[in-house]
C-alpha positions in Angstrom: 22.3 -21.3 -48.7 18.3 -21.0 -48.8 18.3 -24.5 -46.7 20.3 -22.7 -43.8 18.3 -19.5 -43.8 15.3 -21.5 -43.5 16.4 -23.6 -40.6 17.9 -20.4 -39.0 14.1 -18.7 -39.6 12.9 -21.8 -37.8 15.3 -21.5 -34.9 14.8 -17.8 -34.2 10.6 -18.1 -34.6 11.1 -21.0 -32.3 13.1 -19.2 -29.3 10.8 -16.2 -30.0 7.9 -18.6 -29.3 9.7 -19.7 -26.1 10.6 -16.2 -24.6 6.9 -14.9 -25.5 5.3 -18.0 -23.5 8.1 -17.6 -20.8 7.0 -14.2 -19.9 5.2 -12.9 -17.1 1.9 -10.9 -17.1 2.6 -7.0 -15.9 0.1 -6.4 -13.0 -0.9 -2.8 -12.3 0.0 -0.9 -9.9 -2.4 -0.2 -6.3 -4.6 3.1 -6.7 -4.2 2.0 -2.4 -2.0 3.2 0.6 -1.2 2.1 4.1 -0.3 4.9 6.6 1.1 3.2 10.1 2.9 5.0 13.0 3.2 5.1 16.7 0.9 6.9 19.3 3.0 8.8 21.8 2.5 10.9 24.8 4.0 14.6 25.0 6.6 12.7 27.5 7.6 10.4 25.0 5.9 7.1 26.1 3.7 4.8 24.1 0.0 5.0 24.0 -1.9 1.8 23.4 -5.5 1.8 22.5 -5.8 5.0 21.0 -8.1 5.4 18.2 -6.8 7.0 14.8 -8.8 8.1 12.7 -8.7 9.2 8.8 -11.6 10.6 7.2 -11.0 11.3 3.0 -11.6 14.6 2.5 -13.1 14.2 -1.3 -15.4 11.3 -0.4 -15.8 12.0 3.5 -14.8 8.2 4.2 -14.2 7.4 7.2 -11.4 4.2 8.0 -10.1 3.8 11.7 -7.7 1.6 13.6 -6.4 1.2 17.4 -2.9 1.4 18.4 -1.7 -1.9 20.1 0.4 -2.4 23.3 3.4 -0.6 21.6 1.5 2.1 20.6 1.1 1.3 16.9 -1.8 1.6 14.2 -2.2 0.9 10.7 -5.2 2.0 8.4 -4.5 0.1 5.5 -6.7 -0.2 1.5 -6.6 4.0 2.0 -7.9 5.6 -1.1 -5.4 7.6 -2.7 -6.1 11.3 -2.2 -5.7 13.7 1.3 -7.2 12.9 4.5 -7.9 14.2 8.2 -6.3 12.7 10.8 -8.2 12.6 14.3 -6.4 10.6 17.2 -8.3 10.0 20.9 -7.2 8.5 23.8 -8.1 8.4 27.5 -7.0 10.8 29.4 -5.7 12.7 26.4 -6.2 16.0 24.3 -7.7 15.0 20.7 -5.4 15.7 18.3 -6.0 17.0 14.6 -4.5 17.1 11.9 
């Protein structure tokens, strides 16, 4: 009986060897965010090349992108927090938010 126990001993140790090499690191989670979205006019039409504009409101950072042809922007690696949001274009009212 105490040769069975032993070679079951060795086969459990051994496959907890095996699942504790097999497993993966745990990465943490980003502290970052990505805010995209689409510039329109009040008549519903795309605006390219408008600047938007998010300024952190605890550290005053600044981080800006420009909406492409269909009117789209991301400002990604945002630090987590609240921000301002400024968008300008020509021929447009600023708008704030």
């Amino acid at each position: 009986m105490g040769a069975i126990r032993n070679v079951f001993l060795s086969v459990l140790s051994g496959a907890g060897l095996i699942l504790i090499s097999l497993a993966s690191p745990a990465y943490s989670q980003s502290t970052f965010a990505t805010l995209t979205g689409t510039v329109y006019d009040p008549g519903g039409a795309v605006v390219s090349g408008a600047v938007v504009e998010a300024t952190h409101i605890q550290t005053n950072y600044r981080h800006a992108a420009r909406s492409n042809e269909s009117g789209v922007y991301v400002l990604a690696q945002l630090l987590d927090g609240g921000y301002h949001i400024r968008v300008r274009a020509a021929g447009f009212k600023e708008f704030l938010a």
